[in-house]
C-alpha positions, 0 to 999 in steps of 0.5 A, spaced: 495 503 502 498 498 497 500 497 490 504 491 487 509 495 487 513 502 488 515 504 481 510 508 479 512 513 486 518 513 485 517 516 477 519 524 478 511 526 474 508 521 481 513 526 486 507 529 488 503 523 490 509 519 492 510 525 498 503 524 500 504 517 502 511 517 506 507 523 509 502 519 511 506 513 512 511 518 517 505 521 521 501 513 522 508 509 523 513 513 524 518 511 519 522 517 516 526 513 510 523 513 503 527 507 501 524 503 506 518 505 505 517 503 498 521 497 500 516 495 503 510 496 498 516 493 493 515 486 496 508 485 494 512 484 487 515 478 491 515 470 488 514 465 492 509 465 499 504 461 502 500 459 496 493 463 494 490 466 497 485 472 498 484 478 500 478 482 501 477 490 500 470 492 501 473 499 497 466 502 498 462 496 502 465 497 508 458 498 512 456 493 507 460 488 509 460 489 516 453 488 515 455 481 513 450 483 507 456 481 501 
């Protein structure tokens, strides 16, 4: 899960999707704090690092790109 950052969550209307998340983050991670949760979704907002760099999300291809076909 990821986002550039954790603004949208943290709106009252986005309460519900934002209850989803920590769940999910609490049942895989074990972390209980929302703070730090979004914290460190937050980080992606972040300046600096390494430089560019990419990042591959085959949101549908997952199979097609296992196949080496992308």
């Amino acid at each position: 899960m990821g986002e550039e950052d954790a603004a949208e969550l943290r709106a009252p209307d986005h309460a519900a999707i934002a209850a989803g998340v920590i769940e999910e983050v609490r049942r895989t991670n074990g972390v209980a704090d929302r703070d730090e949760i979004f914290g460190w979704i937050d980080r992606a907002r972040g300046s600096g690092g390494l430089g560019r760099f990419w990042a591959l999300d085959p949101i549908d291809g997952t199979q097609g790109f296992l196949r080496g076909d992308q």
